[in-house]
PDB file of N, CA, C and O in Angstrom:
ATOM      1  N   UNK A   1     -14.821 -14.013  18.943  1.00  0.00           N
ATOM      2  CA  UNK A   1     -15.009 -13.144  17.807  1.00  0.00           C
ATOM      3  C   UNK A   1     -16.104 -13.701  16.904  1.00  0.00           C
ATOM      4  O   UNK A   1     -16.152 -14.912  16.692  1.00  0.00           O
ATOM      5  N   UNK A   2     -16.908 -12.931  16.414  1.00  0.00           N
ATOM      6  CA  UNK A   2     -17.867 -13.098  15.390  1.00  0.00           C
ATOM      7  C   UNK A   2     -17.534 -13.052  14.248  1.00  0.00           C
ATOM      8  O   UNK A   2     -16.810 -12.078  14.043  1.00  0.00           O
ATOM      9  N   UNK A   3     -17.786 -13.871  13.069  1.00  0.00           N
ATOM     10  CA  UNK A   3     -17.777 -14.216  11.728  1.00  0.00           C
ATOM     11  C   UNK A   3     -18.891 -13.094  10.816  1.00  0.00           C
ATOM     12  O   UNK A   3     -19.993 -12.816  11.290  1.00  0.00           O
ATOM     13  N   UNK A   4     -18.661 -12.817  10.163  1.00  0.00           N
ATOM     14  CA  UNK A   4     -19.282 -11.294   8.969  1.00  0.00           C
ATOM     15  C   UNK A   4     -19.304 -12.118   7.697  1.00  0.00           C
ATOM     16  O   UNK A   4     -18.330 -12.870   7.690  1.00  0.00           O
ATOM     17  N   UNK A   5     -20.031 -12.246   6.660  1.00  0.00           N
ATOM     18  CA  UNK A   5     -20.076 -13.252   5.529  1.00  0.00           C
ATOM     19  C   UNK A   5     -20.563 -11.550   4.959  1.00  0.00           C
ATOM     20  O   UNK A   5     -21.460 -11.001   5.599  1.00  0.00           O
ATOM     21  N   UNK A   6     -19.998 -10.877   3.887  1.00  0.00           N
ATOM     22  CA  UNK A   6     -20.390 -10.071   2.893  1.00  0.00           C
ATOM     23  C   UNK A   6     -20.844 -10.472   1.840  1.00  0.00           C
ATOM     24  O   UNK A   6     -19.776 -10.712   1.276  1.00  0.00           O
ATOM     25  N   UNK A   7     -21.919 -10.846   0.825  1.00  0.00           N
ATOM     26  CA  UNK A   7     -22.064 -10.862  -0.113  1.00  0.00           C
ATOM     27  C   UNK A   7     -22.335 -10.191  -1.163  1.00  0.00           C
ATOM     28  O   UNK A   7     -22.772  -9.083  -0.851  1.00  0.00           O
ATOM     29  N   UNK A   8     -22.258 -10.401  -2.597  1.00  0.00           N
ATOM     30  CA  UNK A   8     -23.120  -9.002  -3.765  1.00  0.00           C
ATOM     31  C   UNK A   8     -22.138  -7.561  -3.633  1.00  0.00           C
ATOM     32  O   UNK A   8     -22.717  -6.476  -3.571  1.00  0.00           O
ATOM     33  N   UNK A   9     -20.311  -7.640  -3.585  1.00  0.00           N
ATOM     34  CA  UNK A   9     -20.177  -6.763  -3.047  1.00  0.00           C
ATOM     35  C   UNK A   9     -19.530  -6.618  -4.623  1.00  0.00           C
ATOM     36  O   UNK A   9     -19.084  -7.529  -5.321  1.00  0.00           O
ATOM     37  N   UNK A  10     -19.616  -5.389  -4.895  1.00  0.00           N
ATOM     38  CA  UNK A  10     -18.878  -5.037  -6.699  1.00  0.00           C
ATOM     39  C   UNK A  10     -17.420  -5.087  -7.034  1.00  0.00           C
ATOM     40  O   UNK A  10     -16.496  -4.408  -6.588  1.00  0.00           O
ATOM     41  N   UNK A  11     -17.424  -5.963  -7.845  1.00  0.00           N
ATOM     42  CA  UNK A  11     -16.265  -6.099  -8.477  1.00  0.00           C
ATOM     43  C   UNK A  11     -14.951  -4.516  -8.124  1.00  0.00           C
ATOM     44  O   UNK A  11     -13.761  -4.465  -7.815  1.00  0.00           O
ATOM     45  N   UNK A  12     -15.996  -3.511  -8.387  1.00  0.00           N
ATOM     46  CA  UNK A  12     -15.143  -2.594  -8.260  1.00  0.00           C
ATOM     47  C   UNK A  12     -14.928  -1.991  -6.691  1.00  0.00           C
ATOM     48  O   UNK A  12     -13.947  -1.310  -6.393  1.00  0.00           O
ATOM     49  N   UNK A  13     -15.770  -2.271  -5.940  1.00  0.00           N
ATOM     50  CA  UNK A  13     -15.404  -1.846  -4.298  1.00  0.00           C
ATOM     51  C   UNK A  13     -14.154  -2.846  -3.497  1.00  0.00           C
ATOM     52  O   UNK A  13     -13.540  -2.338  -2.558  1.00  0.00           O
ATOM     53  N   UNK A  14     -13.816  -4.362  -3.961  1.00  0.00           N
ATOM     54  CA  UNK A  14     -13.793  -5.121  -4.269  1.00  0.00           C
ATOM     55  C   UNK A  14     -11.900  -5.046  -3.999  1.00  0.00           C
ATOM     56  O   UNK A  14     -11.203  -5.308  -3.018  1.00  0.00           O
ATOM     57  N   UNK A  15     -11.541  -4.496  -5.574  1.00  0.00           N
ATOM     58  CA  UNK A  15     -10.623  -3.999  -5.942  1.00  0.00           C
ATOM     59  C   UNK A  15     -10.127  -2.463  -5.248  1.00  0.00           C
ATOM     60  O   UNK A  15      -8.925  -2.219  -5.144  1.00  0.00           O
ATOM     61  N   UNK A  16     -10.885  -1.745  -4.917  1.00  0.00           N
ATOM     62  CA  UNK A  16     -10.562  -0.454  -4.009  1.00  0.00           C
ATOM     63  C   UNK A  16     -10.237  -1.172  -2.556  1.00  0.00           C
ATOM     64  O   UNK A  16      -9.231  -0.856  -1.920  1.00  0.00           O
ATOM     65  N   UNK A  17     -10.902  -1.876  -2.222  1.00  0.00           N
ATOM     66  CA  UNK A  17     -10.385  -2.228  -1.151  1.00  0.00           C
ATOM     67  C   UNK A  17      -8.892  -3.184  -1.089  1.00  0.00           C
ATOM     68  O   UNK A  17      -8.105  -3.124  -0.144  1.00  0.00           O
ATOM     69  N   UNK A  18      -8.750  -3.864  -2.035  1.00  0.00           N
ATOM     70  CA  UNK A  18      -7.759  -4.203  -2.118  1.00  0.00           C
ATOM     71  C   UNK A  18      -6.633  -3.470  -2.171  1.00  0.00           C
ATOM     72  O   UNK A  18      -5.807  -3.682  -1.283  1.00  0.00           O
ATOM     73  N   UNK A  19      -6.330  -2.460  -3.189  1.00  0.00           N
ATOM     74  CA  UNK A  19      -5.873  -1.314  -3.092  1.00  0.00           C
ATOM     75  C   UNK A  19      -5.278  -0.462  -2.292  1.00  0.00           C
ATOM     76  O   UNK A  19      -4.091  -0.133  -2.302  1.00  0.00           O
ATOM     77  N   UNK A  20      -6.524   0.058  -1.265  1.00  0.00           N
ATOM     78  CA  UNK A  20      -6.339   0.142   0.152  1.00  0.00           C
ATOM     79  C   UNK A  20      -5.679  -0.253   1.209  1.00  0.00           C
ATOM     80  O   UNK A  20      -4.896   0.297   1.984  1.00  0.00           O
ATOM     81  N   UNK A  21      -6.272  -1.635   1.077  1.00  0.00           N
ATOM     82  CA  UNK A  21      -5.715  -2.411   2.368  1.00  0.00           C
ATOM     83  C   UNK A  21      -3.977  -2.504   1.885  1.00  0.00           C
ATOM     84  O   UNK A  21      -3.122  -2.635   2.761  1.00  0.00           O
ATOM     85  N   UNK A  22      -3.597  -2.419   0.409  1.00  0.00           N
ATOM     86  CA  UNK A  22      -2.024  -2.729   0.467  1.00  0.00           C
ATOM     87  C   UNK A  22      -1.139  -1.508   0.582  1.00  0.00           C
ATOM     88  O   UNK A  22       0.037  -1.561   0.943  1.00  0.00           O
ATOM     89  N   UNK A  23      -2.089   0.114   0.096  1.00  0.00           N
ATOM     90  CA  UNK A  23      -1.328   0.651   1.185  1.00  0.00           C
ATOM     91  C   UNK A  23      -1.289   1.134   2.351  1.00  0.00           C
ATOM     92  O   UNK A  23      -0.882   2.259   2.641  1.00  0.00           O
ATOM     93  N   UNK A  24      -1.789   0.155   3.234  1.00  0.00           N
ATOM     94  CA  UNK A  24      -1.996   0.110   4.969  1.00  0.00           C
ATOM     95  C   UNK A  24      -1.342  -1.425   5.476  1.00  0.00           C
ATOM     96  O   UNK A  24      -1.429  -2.005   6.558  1.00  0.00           O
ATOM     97  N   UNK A  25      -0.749  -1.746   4.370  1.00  0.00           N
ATOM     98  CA  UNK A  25      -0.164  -2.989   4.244  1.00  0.00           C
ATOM     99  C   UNK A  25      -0.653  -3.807   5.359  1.00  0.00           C
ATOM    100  O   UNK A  25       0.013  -4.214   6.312  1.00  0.00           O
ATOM    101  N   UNK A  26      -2.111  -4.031   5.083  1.00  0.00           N
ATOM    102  CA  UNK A  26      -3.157  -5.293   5.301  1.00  0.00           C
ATOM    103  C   UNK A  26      -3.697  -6.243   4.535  1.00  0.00           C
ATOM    104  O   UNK A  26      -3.756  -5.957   3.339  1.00  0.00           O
ATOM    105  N   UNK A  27      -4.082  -7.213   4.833  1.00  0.00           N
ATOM    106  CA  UNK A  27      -4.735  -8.077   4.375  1.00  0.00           C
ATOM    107  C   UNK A  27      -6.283  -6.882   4.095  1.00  0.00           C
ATOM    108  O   UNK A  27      -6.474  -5.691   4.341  1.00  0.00           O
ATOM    109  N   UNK A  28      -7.240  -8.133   3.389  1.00  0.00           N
ATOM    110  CA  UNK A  28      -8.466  -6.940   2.510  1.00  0.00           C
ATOM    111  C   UNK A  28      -9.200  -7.268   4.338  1.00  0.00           C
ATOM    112  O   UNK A  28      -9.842  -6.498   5.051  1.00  0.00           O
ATOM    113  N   UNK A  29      -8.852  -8.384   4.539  1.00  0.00           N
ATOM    114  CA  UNK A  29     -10.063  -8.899   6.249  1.00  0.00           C
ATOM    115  C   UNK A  29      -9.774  -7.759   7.215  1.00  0.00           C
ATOM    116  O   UNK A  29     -10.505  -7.281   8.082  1.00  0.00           O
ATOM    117  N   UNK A  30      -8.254  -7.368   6.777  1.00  0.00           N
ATOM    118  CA  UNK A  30      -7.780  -6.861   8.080  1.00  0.00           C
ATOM    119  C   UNK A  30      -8.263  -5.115   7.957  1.00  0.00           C
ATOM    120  O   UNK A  30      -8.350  -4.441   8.983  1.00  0.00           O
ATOM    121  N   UNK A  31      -8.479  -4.669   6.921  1.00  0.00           N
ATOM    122  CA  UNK A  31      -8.656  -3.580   6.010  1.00  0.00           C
ATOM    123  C   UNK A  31      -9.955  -3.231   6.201  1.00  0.00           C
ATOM    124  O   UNK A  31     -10.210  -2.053   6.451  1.00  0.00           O
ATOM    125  N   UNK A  32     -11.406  -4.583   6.082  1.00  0.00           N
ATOM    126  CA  UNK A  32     -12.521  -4.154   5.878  1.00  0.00           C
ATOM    127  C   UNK A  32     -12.802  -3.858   8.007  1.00  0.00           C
ATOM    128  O   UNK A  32     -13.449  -2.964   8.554  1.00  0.00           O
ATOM    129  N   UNK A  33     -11.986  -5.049   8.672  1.00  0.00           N
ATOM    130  CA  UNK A  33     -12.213  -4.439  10.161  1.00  0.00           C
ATOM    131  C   UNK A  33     -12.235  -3.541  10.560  1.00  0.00           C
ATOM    132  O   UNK A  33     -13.050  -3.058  11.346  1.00  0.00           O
ATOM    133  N   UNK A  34     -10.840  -2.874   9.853  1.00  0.00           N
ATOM    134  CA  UNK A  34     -10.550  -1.360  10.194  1.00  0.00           C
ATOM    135  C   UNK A  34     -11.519  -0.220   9.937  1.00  0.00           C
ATOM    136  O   UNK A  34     -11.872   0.621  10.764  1.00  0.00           O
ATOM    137  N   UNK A  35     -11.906  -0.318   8.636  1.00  0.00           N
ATOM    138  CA  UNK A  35     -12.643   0.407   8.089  1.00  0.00           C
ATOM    139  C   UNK A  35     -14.039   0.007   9.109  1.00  0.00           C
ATOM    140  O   UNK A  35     -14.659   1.005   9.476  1.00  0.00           O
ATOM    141  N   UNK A  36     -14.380  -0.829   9.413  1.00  0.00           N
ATOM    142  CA  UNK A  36     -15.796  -0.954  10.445  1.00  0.00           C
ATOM    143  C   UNK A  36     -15.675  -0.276  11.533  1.00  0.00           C
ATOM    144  O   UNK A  36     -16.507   0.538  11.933  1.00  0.00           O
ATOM    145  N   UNK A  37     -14.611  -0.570  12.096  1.00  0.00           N
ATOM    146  CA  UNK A  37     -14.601  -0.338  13.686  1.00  0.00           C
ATOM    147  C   UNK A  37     -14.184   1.388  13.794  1.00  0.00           C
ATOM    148  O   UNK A  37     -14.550   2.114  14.718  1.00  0.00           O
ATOM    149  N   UNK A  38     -13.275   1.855  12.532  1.00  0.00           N
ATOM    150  CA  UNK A  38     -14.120   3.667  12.661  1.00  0.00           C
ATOM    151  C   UNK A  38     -15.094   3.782  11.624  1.00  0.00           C
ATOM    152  O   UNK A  38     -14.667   4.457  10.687  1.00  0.00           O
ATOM    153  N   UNK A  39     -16.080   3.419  11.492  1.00  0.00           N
ATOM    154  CA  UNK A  39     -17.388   3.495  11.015  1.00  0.00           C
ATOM    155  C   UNK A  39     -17.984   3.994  12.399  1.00  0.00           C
ATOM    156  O   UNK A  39     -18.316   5.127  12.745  1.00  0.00           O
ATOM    157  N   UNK A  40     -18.020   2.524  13.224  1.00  0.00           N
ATOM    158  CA  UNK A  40     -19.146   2.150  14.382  1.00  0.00           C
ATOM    159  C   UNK A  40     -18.690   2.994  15.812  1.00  0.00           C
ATOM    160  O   UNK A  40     -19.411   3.209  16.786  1.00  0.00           O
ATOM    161  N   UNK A  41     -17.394   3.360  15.636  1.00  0.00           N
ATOM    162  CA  UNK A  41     -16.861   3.812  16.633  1.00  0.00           C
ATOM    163  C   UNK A  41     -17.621   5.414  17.653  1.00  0.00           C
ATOM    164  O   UNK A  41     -18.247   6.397  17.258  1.00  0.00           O
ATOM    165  N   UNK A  42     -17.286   5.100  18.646  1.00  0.00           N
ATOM    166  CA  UNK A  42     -18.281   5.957  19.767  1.00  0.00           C
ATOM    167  C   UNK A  42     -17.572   7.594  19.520  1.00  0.00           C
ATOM    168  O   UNK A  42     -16.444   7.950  19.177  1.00  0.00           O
ATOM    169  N   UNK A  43     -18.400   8.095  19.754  1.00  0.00           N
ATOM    170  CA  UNK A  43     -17.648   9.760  19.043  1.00  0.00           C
ATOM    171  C   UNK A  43     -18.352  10.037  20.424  1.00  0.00           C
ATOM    172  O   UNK A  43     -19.050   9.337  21.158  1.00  0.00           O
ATOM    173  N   UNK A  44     -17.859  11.431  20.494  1.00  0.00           N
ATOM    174  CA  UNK A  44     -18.234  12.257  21.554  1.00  0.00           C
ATOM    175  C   UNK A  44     -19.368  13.403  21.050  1.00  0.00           C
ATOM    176  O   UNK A  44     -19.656  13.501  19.857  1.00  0.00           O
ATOM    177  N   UNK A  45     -19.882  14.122  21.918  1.00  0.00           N
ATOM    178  CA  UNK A  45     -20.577  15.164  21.341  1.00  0.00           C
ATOM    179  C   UNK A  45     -20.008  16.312  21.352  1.00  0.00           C
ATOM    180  O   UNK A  45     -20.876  17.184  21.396  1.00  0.00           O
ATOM    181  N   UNK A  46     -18.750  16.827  21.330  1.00  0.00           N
ATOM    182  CA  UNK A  46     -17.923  17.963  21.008  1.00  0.00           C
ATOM    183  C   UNK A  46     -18.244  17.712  19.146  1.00  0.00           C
ATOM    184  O   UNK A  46     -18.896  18.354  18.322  1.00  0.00           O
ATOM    185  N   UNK A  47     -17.412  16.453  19.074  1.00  0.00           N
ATOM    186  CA  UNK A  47     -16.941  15.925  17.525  1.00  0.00           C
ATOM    187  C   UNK A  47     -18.749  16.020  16.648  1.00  0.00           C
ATOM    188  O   UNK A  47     -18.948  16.705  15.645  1.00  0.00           O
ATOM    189  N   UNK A  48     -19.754  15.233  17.292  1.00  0.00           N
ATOM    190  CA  UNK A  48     -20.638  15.513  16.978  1.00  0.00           C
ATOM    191  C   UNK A  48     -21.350  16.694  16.398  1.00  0.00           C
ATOM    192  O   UNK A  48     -21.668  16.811  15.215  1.00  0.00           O
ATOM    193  N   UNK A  49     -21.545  17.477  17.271  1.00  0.00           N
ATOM    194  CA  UNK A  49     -22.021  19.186  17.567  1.00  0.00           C
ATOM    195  C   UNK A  49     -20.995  19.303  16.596  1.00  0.00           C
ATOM    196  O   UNK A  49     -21.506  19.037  15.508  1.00  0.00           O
ATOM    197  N   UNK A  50     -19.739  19.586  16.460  1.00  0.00           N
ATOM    198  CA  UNK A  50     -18.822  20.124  15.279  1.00  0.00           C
ATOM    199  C   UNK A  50     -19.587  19.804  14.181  1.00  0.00           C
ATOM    200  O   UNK A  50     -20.661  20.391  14.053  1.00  0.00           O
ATOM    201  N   UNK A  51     -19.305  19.129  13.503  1.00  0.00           N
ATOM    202  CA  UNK A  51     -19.504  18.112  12.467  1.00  0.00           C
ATOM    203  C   UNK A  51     -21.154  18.739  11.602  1.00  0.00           C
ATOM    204  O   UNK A  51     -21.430  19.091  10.455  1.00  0.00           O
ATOM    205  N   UNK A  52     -22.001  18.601  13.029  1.00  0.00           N
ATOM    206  CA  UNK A  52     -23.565  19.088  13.130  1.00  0.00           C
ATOM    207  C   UNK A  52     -22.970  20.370  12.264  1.00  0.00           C
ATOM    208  O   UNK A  52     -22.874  20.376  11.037  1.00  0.00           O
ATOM    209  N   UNK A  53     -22.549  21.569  13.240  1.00  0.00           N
ATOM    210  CA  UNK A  53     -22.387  23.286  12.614  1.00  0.00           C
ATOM    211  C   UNK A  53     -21.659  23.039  11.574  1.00  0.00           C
ATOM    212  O   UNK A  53     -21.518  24.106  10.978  1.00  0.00           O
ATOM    213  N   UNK A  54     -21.061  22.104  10.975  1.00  0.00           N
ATOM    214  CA  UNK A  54     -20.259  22.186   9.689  1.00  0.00           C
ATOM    215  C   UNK A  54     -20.986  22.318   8.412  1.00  0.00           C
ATOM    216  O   UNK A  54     -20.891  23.084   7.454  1.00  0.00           O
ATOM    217  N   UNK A  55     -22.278  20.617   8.925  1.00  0.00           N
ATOM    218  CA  UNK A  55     -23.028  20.819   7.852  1.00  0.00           C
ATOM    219  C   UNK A  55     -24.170  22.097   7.192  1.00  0.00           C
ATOM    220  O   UNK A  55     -24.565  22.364   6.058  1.00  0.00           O
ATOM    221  N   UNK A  56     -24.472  22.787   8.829  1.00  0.00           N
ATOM    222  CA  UNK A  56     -25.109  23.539   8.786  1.00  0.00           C
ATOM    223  C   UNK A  56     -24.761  24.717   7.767  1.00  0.00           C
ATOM    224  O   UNK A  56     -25.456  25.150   6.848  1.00  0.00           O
ATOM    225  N   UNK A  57     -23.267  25.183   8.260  1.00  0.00           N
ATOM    226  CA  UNK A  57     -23.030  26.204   7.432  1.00  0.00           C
ATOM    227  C   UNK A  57     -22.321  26.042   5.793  1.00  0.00           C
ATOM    228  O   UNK A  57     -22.476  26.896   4.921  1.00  0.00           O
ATOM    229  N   UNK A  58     -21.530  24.766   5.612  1.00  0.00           N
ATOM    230  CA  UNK A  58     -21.245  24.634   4.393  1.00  0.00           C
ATOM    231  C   UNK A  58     -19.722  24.607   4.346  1.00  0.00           C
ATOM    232  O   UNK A  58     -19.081  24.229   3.366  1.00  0.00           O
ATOM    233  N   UNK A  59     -19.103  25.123   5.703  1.00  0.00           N
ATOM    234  CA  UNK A  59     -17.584  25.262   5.830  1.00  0.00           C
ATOM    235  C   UNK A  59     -17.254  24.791   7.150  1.00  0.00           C
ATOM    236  O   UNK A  59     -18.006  24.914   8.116  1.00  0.00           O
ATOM    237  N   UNK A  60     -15.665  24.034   7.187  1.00  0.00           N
ATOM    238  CA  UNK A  60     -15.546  23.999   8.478  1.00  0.00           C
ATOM    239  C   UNK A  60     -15.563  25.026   9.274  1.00  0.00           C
ATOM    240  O   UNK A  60     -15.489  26.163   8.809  1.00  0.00           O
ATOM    241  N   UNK A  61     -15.675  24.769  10.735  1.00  0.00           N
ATOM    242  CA  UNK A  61     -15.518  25.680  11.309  1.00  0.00           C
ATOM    243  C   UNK A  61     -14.341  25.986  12.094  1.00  0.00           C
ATOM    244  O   UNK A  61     -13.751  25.171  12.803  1.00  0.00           O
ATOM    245  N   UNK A  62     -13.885  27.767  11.861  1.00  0.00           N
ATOM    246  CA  UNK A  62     -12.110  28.035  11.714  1.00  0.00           C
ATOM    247  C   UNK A  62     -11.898  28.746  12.966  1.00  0.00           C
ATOM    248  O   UNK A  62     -12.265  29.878  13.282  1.00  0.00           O
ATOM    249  N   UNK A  63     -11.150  27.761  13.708  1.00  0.00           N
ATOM    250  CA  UNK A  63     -10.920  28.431  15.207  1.00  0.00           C
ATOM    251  C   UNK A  63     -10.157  29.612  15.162  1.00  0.00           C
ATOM    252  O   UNK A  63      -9.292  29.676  14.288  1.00  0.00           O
ATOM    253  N   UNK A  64     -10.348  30.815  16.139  1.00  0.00           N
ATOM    254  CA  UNK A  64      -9.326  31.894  15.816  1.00  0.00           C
ATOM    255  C   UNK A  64      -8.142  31.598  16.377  1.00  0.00           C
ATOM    256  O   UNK A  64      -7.956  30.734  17.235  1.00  0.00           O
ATOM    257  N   UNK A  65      -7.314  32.335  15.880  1.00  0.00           N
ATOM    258  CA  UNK A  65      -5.406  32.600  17.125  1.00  0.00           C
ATOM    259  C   UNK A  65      -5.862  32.685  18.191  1.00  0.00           C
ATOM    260  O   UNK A  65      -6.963  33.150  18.489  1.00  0.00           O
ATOM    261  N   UNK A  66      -4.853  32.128  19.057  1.00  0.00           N
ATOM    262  CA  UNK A  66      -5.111  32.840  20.140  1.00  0.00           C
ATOM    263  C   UNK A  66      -3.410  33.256  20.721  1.00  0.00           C
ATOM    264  O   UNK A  66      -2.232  32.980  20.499  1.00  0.00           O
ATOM    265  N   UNK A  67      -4.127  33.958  21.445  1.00  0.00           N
ATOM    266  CA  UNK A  67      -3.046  35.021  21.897  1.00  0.00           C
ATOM    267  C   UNK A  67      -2.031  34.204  23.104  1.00  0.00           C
ATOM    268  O   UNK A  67      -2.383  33.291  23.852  1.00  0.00           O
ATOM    269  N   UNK A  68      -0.850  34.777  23.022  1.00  0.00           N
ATOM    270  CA  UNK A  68       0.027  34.177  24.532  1.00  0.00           C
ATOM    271  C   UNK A  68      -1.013  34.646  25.986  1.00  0.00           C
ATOM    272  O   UNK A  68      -1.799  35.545  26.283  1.00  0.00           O
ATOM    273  N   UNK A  69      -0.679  33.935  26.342  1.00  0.00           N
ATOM    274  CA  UNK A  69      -1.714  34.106  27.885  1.00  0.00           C
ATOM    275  C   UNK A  69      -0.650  34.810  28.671  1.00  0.00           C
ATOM    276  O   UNK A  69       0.557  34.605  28.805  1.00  0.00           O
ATOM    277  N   UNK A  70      -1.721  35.966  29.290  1.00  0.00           N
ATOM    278  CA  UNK A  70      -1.191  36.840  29.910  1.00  0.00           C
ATOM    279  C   UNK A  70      -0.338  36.462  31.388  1.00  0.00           C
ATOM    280  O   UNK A  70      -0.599  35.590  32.216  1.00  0.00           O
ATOM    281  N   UNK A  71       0.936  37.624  31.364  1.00  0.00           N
ATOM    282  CA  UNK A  71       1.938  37.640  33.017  1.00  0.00           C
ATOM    283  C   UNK A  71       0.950  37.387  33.999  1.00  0.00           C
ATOM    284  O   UNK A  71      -0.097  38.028  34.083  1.00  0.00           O
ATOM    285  N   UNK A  72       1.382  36.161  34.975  1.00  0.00           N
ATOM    286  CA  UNK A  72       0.368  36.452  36.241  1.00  0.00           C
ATOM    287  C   UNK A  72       1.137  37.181  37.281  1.00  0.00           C
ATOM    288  O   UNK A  72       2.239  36.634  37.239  1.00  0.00           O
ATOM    289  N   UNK A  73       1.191  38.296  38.376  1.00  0.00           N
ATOM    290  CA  UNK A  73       1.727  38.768  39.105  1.00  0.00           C
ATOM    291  C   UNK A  73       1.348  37.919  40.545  1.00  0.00           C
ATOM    292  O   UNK A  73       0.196  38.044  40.959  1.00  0.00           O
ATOM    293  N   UNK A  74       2.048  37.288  41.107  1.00  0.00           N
ATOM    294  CA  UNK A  74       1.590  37.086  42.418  1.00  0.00           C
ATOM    295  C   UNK A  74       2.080  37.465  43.165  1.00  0.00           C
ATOM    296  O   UNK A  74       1.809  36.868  44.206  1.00  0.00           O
ATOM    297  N   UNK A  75       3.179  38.709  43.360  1.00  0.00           N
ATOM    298  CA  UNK A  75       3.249  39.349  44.323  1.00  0.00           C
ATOM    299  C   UNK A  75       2.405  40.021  45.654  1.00  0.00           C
ATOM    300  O   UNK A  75       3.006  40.698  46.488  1.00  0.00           O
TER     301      UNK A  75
END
């Protein structure tokens, strides 16, 4: 495992993270990992492309109902 040295980080991010991490009842180390590793984490391009048309239009985008799937006859 690799060592991360943060410095210059604000008093007040600081304290939010502390915050945080106690209610995920972590340590702040164990808290700022978490928070990295879904930062850096590999997405797909479904999630991508979503995300993309979201910003585009200003709203998520709202899947319709869908209907019961129709009797199959295999007679």
């Amino acid at each position: 495992m690799a060592t991360l040295t943060l410095r210059n980080v604000p008093e007040e991010t600081r304290r939010a993270l502390k915050r945080r991490a106690a209610r995920h009842n972590r340590s702040m180390e164990a808290e700022a990992r978490a928070i990295l590793d879904a930062a850096v984490a590999p997405r797909g391009f479904i999630e991508d492309w979503l995300d993309s048309a979201e910003d585009l239009r200003g709203d998520a985008l709202e899947l319709p109902d869908r209907s019961a799937p129709r009797e199959l006859d295999l007679s």
